[in-house]
C-alpha positions in Angstrom: 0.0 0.0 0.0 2.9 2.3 0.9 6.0 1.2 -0.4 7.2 2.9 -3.8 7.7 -0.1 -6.0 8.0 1.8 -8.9 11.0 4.2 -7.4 12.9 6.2 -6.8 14.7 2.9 -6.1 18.0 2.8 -3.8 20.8 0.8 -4.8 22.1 -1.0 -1.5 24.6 -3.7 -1.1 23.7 -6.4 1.1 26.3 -7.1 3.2 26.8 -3.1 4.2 23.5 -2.1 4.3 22.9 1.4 2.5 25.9 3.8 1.8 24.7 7.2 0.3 27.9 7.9 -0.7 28.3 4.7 -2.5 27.1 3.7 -6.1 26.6 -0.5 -6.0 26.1 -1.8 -9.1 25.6 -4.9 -8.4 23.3 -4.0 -5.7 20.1 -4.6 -4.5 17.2 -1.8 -5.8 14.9 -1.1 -2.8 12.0 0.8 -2.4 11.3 3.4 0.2 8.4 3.2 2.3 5.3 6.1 2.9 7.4 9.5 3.8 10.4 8.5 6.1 10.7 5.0 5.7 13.9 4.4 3.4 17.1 6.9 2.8 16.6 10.3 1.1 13.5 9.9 1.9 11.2 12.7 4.7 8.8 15.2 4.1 5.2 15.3 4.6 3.1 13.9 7.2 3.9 10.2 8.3 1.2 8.1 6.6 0.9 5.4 9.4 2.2 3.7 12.5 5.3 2.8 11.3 6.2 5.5 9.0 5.6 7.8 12.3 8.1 5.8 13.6 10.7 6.3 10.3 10.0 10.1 10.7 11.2 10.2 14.5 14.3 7.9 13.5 15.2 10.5 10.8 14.7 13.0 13.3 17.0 11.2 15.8 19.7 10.5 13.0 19.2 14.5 12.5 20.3 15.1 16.2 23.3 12.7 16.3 26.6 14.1 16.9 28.4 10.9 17.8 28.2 7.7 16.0 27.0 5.9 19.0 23.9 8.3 18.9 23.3 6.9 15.4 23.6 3.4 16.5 21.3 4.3 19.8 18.4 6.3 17.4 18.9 2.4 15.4 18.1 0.3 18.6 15.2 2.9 19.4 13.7 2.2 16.0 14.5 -1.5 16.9 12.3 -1.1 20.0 10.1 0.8 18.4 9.0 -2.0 15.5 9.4 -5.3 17.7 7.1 -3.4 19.9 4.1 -3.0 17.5 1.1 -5.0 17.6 0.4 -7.7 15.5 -2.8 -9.8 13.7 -2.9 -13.2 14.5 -2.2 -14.0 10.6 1.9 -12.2 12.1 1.1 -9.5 10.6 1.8 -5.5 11.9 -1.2 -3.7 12.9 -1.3 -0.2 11.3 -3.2 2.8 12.0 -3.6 5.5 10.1 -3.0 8.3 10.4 -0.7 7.1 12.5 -2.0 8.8 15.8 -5.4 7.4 15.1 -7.0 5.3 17.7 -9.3 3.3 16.1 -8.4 -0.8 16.1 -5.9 -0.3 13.2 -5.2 -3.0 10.2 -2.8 -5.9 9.5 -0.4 -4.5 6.7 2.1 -7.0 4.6 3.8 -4.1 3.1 4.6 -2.5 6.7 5.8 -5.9 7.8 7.9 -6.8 4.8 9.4 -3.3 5.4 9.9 -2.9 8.8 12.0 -6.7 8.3 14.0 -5.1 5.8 14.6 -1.9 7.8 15.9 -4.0 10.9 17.9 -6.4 8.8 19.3 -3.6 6.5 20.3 -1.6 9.9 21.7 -4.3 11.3 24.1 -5.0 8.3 25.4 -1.2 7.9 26.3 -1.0 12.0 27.7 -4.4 11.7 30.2 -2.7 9.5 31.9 -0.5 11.8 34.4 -1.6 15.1 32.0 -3.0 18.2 29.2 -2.0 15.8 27.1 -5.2 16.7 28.4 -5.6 20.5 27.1 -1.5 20.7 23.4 -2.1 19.2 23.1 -4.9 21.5 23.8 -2.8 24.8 20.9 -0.2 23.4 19.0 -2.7 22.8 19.5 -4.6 25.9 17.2 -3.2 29.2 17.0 -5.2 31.5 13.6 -6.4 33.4 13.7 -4.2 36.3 11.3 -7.0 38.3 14.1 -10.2 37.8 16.8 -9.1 35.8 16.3 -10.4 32.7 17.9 -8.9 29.3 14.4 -8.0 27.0 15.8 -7.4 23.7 18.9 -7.7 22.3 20.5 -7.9 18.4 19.6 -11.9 18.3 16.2 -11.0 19.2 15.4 -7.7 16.6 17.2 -9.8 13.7 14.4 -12.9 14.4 12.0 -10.7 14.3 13.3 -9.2 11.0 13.4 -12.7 9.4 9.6 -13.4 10.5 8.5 -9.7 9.5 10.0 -10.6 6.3 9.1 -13.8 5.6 5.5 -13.2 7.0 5.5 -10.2 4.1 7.1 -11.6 1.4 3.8 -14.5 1.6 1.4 -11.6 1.6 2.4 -9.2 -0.8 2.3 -9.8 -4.6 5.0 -12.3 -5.9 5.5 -9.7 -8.9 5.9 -6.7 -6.3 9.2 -8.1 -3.9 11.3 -8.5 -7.1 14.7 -8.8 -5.6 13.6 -8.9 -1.9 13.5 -12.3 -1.7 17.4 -12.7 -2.8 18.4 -9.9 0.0 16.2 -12.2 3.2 18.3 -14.9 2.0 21.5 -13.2 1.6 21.2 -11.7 5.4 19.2 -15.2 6.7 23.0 -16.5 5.6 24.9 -13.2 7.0 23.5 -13.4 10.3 22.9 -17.1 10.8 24.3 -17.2 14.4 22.2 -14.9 15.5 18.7 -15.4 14.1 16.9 -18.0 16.6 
């Protein structure tokens, strides 16, 4: 409903995640997603749940100073989308607008995106020194009633793989063109961690 299948498409490479500076030619074309979800892409009002959550990950990216902050405004994201609500079917609940209260619908697009988004995250901080070993420790509270670590990188990138698989059965075969190649490429990158 809200990805831009028909472009502007961004070239990433699979293994780094997106690099804006970088031309991959033998890349991956991606779509973006409503009005924040995707690089180079913001402006307008977010057109549901999750591209409300894109906008205030832009805006956080905006405010970084440090790289870490860049990594943290990743894990909040993280957070953000493991923490949405989902149909019994697996998949996200959307509301839109986004603020709207009412009970919301389940969206393949939004779920096959926000899988993407976390995997393709994943892969560009894994690039950098202590990248992976950083996201974890944002995304690693711990239960203040026994202790217990809630989230952590294993946990957002199983998520990813069931947002993505859950969309990739949902949406159009002739829509996901090469998005099936890029689950399987990260399914294989980050093997050890998926559950």
């Amino acid at each position: 409903m809200y990805i831009k299948w028909e472009g502007p498409l961004i070239t990433i490479n699979p293994h780094s995640g997106v690099d804006l500076e970088a031309n991959h030619p033998n890349g991956v074309p991606v779509p973006n997603y409503g009005n924040y979800g995707g690089p180079l892409n913001s402006g307008g009002d977010p057109v549901d749940s999750i591209d409300a959550l894109f906008k205030t990950h832009d805006e956080d990216i905006q405010a970084a100073i440090q790289p870490s902050e860049i990594v943290q405004a990743h894990a909040a994201l993280f957070d953000a989308i493991t923490g949405l609500e989902k149909s019994p079917e697996g998949l996200l609940i959307m509301h839109s607008p986004p603020n709207n209260l009412d009970e919301g619908y389940p969206d393949a697009e939004a779920t096959l995106y926000a899988g993407f988004t976390l995997f393709a995250l994943t892969a560009q901080v894994a690039q950098s020194d202590n990248g992976l070993a950083l996201l974890d420790y944002y995304l690693d509270p711990l239960d203040p009633d026994n202790g217990v670590s809630l989230d952590d990188v294993s946990f957002a990138l199983t998520k990813a793989a069931e947002y993505t698989e859950t969309g990739l059965e949902a949406v159009p075969p002739n829509e996901v063109k090469g998005l099936h190649g890029l689950l399987n490429i990260w399914e294989h990158q980050f093997d050890t961690l998926i559950a």
